[in-house]
ROVOMAR-705214 format. One line per 8 residues: their letters; for each residue x, y, z of C-alpha. Coordinates in steps of 0.02 Angstrom, whole numbers, plus 32768, in hexadecimal, padded with zeros to 4 digits. Layout:
BEGIN
A) X/Y/Z | ...
***
This chain:
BEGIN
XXXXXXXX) 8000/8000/8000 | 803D/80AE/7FDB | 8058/8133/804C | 7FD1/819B/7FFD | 7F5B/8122/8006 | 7F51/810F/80CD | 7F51/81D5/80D7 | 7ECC/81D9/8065
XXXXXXXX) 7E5E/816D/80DE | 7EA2/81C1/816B | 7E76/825C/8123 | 7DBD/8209/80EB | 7D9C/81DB/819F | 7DB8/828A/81DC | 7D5E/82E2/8169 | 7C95/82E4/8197
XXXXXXXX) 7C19/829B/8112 | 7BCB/8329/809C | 7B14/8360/80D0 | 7AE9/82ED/8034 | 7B23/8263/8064 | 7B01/8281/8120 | 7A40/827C/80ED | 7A3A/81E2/8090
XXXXXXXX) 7AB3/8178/810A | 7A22/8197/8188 | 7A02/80E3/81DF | 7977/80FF/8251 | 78DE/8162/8286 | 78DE/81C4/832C | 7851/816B/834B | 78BC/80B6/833D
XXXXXXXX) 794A/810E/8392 | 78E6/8129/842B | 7892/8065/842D | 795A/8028/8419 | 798E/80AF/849F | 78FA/8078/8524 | 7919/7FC7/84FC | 79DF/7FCA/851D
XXXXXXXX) 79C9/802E/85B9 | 7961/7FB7/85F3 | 79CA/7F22/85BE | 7A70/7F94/8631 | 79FE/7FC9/86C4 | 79F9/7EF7/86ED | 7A6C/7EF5/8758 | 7A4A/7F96/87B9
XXXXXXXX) 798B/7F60/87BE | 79B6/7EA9/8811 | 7A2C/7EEA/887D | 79DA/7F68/88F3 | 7A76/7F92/893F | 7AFE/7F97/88BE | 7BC2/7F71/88EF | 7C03/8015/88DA
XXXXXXXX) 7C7C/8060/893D | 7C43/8101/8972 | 7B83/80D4/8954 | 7B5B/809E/89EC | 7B90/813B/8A46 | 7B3E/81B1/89DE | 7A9A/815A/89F6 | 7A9D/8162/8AAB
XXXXXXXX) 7AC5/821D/8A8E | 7A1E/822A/8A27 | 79CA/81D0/8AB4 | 7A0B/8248/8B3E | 79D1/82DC/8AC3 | 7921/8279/8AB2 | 7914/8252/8B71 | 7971/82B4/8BD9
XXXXXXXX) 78E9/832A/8C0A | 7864/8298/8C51 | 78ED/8222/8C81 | 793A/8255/8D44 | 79CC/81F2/8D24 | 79FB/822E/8C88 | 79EB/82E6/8CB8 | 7A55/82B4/8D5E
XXXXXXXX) 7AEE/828E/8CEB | 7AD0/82E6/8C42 | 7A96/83A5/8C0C | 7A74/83DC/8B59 | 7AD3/846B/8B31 | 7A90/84AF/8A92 | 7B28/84F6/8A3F | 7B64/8527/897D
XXXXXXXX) 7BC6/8482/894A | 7C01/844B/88C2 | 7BB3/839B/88D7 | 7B03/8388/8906 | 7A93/8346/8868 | 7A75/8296/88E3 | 7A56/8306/898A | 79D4/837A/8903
XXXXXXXX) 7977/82E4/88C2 | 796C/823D/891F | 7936/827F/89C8 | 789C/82CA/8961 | 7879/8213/8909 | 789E/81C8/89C6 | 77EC/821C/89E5 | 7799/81A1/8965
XXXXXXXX) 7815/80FF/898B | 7881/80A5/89EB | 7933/80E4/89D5 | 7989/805A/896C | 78FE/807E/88F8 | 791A/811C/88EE | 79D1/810B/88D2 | 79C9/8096/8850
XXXXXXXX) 7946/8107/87E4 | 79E0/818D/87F2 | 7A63/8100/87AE | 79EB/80D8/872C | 79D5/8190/8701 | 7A9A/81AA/86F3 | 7A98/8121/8674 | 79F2/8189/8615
XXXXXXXX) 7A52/8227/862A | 7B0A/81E4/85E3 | 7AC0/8191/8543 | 7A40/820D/850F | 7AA7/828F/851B | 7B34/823D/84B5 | 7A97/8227/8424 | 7A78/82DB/8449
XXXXXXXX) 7B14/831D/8436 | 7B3C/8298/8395 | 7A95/82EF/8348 | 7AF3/839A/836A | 7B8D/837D/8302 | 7B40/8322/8281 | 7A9F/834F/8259 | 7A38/82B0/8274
XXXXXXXX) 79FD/823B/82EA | 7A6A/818C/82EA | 7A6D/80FF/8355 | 7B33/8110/8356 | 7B39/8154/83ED | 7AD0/80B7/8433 | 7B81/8046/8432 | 7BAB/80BB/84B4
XXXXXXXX) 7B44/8048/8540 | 7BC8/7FC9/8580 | 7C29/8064/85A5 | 7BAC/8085/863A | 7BEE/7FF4/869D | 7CAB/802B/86C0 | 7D24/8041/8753 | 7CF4/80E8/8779
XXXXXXXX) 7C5E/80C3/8789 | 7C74/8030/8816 | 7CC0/80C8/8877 | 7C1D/80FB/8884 | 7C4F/81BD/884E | 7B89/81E8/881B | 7B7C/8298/8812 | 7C0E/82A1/87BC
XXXXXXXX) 7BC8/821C/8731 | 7B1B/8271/8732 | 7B74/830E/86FE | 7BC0/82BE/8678 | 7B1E/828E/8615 | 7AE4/834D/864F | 7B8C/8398/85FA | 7B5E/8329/854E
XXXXXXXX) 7AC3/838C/853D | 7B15/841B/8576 | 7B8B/840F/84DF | 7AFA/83E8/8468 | 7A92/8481/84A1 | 7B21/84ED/847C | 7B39/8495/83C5 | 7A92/8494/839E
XXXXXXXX) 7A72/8561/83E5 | 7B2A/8589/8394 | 7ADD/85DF/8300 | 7A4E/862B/8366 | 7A59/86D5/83C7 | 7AE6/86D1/8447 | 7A79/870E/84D2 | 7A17/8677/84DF
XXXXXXXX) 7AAE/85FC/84B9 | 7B0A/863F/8556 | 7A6A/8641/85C1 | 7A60/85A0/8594 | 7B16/857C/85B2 | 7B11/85D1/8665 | 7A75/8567/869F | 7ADC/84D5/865A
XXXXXXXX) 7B6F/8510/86D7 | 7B11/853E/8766 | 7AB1/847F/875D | 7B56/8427/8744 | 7BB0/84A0/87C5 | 7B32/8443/8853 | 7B51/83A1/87E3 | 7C0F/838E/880A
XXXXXXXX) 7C8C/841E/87E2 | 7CDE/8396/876B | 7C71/8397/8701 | 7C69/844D/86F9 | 7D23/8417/86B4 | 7CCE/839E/8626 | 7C4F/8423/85E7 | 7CD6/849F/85DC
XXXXXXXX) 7D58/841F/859B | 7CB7/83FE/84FF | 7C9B/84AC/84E6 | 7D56/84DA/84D5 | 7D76/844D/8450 | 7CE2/8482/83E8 | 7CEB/851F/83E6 | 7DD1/8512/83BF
XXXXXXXX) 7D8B/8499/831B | 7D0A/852B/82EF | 7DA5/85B3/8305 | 7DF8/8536/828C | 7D82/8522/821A | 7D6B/85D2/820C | 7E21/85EF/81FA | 7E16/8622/8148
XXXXXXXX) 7DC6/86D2/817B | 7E18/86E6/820F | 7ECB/86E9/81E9 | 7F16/8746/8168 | 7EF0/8712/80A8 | 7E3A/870E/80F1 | 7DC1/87A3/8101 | 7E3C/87FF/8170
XXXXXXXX) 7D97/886E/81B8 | 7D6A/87B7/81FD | 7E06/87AF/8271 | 7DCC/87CD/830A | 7D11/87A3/830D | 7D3A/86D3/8306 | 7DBB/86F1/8399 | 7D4B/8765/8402
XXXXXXXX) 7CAB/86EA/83E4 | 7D34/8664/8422 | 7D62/86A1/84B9 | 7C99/86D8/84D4 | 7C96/8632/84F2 | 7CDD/8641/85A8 | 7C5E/86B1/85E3 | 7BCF/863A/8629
XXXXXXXX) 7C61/860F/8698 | 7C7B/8697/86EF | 7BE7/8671/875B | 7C4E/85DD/87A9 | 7CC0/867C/8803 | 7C1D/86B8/886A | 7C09/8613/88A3 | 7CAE/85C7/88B0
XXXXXXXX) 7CD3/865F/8922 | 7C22/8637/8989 | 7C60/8588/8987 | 7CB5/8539/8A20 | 7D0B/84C6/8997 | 7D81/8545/89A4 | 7DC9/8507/8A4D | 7E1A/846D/89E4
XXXXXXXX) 7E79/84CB/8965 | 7F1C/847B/89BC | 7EDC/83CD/8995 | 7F2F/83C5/88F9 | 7FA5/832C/88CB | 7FF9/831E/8816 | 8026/826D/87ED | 805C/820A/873D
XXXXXXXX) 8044/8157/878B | 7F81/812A/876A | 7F6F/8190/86B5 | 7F6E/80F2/8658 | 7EFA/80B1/86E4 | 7E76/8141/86C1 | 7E6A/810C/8607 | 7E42/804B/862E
XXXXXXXX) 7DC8/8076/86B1 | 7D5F/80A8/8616 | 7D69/8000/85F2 | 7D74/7F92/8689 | 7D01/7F62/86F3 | 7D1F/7EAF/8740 | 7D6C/7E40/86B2 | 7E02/7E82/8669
XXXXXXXX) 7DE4/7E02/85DD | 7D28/7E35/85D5 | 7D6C/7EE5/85AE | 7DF9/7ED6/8533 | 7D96/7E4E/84C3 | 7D02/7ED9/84C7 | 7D71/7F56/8494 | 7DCE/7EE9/83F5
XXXXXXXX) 7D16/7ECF/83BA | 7CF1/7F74/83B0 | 7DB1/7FB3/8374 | 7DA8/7F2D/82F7 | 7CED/7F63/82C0 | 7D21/801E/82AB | 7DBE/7FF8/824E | 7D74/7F99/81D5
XXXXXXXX) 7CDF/8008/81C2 | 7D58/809F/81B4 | 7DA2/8034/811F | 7D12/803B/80CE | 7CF1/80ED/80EF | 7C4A/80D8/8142 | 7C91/810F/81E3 | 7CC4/81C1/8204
XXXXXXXX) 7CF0/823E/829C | 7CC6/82F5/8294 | 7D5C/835C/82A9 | 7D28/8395/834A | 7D5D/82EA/837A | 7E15/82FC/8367 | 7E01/83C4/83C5 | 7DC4/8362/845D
XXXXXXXX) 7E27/82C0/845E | 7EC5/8349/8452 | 7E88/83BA/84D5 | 7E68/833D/854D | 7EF0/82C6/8549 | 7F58/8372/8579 | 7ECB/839E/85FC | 7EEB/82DA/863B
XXXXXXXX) 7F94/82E3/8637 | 7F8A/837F/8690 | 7F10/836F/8712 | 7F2A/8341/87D4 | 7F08/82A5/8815 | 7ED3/82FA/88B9 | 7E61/8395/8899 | 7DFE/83F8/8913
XXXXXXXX) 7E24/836B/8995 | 7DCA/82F2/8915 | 7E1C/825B/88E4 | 7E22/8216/882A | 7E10/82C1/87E7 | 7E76/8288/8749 | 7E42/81DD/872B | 7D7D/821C/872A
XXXXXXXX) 7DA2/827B/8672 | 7DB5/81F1/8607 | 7D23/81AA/861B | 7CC1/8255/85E1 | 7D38/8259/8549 | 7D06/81B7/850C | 7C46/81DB/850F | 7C6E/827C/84B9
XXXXXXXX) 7CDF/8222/8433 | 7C55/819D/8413 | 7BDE/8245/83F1 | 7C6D/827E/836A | 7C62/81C2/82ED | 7BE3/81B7/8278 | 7BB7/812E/821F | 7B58/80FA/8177
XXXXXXXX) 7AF5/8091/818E | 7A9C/808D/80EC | 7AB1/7FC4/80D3 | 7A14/7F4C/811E | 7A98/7EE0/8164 | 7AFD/7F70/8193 | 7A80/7FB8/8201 | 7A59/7EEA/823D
XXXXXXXX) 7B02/7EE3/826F | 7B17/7F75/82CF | 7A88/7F41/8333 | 7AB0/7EA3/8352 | 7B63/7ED7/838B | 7B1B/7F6E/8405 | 7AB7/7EE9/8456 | 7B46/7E59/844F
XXXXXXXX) 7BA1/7ED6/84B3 | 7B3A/7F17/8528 | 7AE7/7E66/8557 | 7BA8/7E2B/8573 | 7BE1/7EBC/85E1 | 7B26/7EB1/865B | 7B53/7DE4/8663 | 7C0A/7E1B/8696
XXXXXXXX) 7BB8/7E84/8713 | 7B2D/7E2C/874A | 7BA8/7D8C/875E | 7C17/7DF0/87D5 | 7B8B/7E44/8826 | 7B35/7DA5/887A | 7BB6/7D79/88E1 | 7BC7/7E25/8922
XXXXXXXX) 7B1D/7E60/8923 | 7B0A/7DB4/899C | 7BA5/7E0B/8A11 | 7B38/7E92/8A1C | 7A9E/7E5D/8A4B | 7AFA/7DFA/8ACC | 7B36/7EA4/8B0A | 7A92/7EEF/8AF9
XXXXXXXX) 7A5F/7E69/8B82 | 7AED/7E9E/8BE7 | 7AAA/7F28/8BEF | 79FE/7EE8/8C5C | 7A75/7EAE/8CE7 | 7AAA/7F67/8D17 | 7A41/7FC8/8D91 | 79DE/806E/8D3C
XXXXXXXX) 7A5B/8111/8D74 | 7AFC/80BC/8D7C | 7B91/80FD/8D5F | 7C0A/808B/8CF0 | 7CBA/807C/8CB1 | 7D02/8034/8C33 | 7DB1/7FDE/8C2F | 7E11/7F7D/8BAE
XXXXXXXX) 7E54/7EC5/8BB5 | 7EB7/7ED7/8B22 | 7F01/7F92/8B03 | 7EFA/7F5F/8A4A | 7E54/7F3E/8A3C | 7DE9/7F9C/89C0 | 7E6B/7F91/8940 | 7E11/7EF2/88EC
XXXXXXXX) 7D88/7F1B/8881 | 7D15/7E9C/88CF | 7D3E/7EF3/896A | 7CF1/7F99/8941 | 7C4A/7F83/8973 | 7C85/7F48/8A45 | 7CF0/7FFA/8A4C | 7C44/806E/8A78
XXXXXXXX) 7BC8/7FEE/8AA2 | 7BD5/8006/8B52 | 7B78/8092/8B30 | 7AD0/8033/8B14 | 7AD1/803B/8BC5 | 7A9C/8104/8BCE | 7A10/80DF/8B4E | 79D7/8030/8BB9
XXXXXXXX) 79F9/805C/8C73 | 7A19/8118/8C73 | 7AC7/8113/8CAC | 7B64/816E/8C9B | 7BE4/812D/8C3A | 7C94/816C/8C34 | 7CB4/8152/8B74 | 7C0A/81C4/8B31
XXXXXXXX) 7C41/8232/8ABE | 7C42/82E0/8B28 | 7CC3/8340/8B10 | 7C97/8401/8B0E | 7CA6/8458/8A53 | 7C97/839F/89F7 | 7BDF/836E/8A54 | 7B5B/83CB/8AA5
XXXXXXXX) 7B35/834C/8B06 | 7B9C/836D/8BB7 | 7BA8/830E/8C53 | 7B84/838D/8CEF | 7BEB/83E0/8D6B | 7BDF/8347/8DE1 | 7C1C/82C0/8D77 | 7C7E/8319/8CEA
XXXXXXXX) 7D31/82C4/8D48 | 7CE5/821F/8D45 | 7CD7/8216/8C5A | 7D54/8222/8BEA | 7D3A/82DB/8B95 | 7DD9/82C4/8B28 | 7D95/824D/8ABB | 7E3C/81D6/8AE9
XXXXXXXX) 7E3D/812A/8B20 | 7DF2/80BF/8B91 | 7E7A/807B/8C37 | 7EB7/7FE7/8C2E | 7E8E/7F5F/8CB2 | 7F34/7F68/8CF0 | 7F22/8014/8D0D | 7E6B/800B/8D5F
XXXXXXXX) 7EE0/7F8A/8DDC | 7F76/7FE9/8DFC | 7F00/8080/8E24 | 7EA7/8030/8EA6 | 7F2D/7FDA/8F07 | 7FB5/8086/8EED | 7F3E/811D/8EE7 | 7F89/81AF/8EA4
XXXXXXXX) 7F4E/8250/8F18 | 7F76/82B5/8E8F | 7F2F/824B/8E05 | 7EA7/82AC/8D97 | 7E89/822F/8D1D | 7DD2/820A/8D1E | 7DDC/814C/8D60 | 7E37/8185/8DFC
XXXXXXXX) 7DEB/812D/8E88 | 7D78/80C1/8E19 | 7D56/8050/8EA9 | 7CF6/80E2/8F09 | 7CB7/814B/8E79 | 7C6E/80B2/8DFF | 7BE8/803F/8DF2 | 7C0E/7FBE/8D75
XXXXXXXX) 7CAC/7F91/8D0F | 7C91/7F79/8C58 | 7D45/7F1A/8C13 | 7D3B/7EFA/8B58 | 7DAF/7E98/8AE9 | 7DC0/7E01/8B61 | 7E07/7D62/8B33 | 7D7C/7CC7/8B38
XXXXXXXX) 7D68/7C89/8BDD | 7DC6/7CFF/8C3A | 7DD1/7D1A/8CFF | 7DAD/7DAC/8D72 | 7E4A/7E05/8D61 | 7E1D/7E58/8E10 | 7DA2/7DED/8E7B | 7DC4/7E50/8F0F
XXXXXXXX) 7D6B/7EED/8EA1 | 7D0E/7E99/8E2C | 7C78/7E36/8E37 | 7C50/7DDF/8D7F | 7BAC/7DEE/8D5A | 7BAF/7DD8/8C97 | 7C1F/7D7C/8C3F | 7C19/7D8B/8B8B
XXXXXXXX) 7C74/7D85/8AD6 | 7CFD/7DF7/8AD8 | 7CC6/7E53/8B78 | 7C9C/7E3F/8C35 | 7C0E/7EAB/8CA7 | 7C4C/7EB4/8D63 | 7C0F/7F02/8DE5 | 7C87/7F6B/8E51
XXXXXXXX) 7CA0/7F1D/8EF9 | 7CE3/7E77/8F41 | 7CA1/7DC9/8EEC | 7C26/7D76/8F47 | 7C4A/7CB7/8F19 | 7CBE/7C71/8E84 | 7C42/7C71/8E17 | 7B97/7CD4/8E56
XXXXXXX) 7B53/7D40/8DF7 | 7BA9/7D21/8D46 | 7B44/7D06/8CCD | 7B59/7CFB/8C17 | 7BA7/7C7F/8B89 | 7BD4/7BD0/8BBB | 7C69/7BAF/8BD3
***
């Protein structure tokens, strides 16, 4: 092959199909689009709809934040430990929305309906923003749905994902109004930024991040009567209607500057280990093999399709695959305190990439195919999940009935066996779970997500010393041990004199079978998969009390 004939189809694949041709290559209805849409969201929800309390990480704390929101004023417990403090955050869409469902349903219902909505929210806005840049509904954007199901997303990082759908249609309202009058494309724009501000001030990031590449390919494409050889009275009008496009954003300085948020600006941590991490976690969920056949499928479909020149990417494509692998490589992985602030991006970029192919697919079998691979797919990545998620979702429910065996008001900590824990992915869904016990018994438990600036849901005066409000990690066992037999007078960590100030021990990520590592402190009274309930104060007999698995 010559080397003008691979520059030629490089050149082909860049270049976006004529209007012509864009008309007659369309494949479906909108009214078809939406059946397939609805039916594939039904076919991803599976999972999430079996499973009423999903394995994700940080889940299980946010919902017993959106049950202290829901309850706190008729519960007394609650409102002995927790207070609301309404303030301007840049990560309340779950506080704004499932405490109002909670008054229809129980609150795993409620939750799920706002999983299920990310998954609405991330797919139709990638069609949305695909009909943007090219004119016409496709159902291109609809091989977009095993992407749902990825690493990130076992972190259990909602807001964040639920702005991501919100910054899609963000970008295609600002497409689709870019030829309109400018007053009502940056009204639009602001609302966009205010809703995503109280999304997750990440995605903020994305919807800026969109804007900025489409709007550099328009000052490109316009670069003919902007630079000189062009209409030279044209110079400054495409730059000035560029850098217009900043303004919407100024209303994040009013409430950045309102925002305690502000208070973390020193928690900010640069690192290159975990960049090639953030790009698989697009990818991954539990099977590495799962993910990487998944994605030679679909590399192996689009290079053969590009071949053939019925696939394409809109030159707004390359603008944001360039701007953001220098925004990736640039970005903190600490940011505002917030972990993962890096390895959240690619994730975005790939929905927004997906929105940039078009395909022609004129052919009957063409079209058959297409479908049939979309759901292929999908259906392999929800049995992937659904697979993994049995055994776990079976952990949990055990902890769930853990749960029953504390006393309502109690206040519990939570230890680690194994300092390492967490790390494994089938571990994610143990890390938070001990939080179930604030929506099931009303108690306090020192690993709720509190911290001032981050949450505005804050433990009171009282018990603030006895909750971790640094987001860190849980103590060890060891050092729950050495504590109580060496108090430190001048200790201030908040498990000081645990003994005295606790109810129940929580210690996760124990090996099967394991003892009471301190039956002079600890009474057992649960004994389960990977964790152990006790009860603070001396065992009674060997074995009273514990009850659980078989051993």
């Amino acid at each position: 092959m010559s080397l003008a004939n691979p520059m030629r189809f490089v050149g082909k694949f860049f270049t976006p199909l004529p209007a012509a041709m864009l008309r007659r290559s369309a494949d479906f209805s909108a009214a078809q689009i939406f059946v397939l849409f609805a039916m594939l969201v039904l076919i991803a929800s599976i999972p999430i709809i079996t499973n009423p309390l999903p394995p994700l990480e940080d889940y299980a704390n946010h919902l017993a934040r959106m049950s202290v929101i829901a309850n706190v004023d008729r519960d007394a417990n609650l409102s002995r430990f927790y207070e609301i403090d309404w303030e301007i955050v840049p990560n309340l869409m779950m506080d704004l929305t499932v405490p109002y469902l909670v008054r229809f349903m129980n609150i795993y219902t409620a939750g799920q309906i706002f999983l299920i909505s990310i998954f609405v929210l991330i797919i139709s806005g990638t069609l949305a923003l695909h009909r943007s840049l090219h004119g016409r509904w496709s159902v291109l954007p609809l091989i977009a749905f095993p992407l749902l199901y990825n690493r990130v997303f076992l972190i259990g990082v909602a807001n964040y994902q639920f702005g991501i759908g919100l910054a899609l249609w963000g970008m295609a309202a600002w497409i689709g109004l870019r030829e309109k009058a400018w007053p009502l494309r940056f009204l639009v724009a602001a609302i966009f930024v205010l809703v995503l501000f109280f999304c997750h001030l990440f995605a903020v990031g994305v919807y800026g991040l969109g804007l900025l590449a489409y709007e550099l390919w328009r000052l490109w494409a316009l670069r003919g009567r902007a630079w000189p050889g062009g209409d030279p009275g044209l110079l400054r009008h495409p730059l000035l209607d560029f850098l217009a496009t900043g303004l919407p954003f100024l209303l994040l300085v009013p409430l950045m500057l309102r925002s305690p948020i502000l208070n973390h600006l020193a928690g900010f941590e640069w690192q290159s280990v975990g960049k090639i991490d953030g790009i698989t976690f697009t990818i991954e969920v539990y099977s590495d093999i799962v993910a990487f056949a998944l994605t030679g499928v679909v590399v192996a479909a689009a290079i053969w399709a590009a071949r053939h020149s019925l696939l394409r990417l809109h030159p707004v494509g390359l603008f944001l695959l360039g701007v953001g692998t220098l925004i990736y490589l640039a970005l903190p992985r600490l940011l505002f305190d917030t972990y993962m602030a890096d390895q959240r991006l690619p994730l975005a970029l790939a929905f927004m990439s997906v929105a940039c192919l078009n395909l022609d697919l004129r052919l009957r079998m063409a079209r058959r195919s297409f479908i049939a691979l979309s759901l292929i797919l999908l259906l392999v990545r929800v049995i992937e999940v659904d697979v993994a998620w049995a055994p776990l979702s079976a952990k949990t429910l055990e902890f769930r009935d853990s749960v029953k065996r504390i006393e309502r008001g109690s206040t519990v900590l939570v230890a680690y066996a194994d300092q390492t824990g967490g790390d494994e992915v089938g571990d994610l869904g143990l890390v938070h779970a001990a939080c179930l016990a604030i929506i099931e018994r009303s108690a306090l438990v020192t690993t709720a997500f509190t911290v001032e600036g981050k949450q505005v849901m804050h433990v009171r005066r009282p018990y603030v010393d006895q909750v971790d409000t640094e987001d860190g990690s849980p103590p060890s066992i060891e050092q729950l041990i050495v504590t109580a037999l060496r108090p430190d007078p001048a200790s201030t960590a908040y498990w000081r004199a645990w003994p005295q100030r606790f109810d129940y021990v929580y210690l996760l990520f124990t090996e099967d079978g394991a003892d009471n590592p301190a039956p002079d402190l600890l009474t057992q009274v649960y004994d389960g998969g990977r964790f152990q309930l006790y009860r603070v104060g001396k065992a009674r007999t060997a074995r009273a009390g514990s009850v659980g698995r078989e051993r």
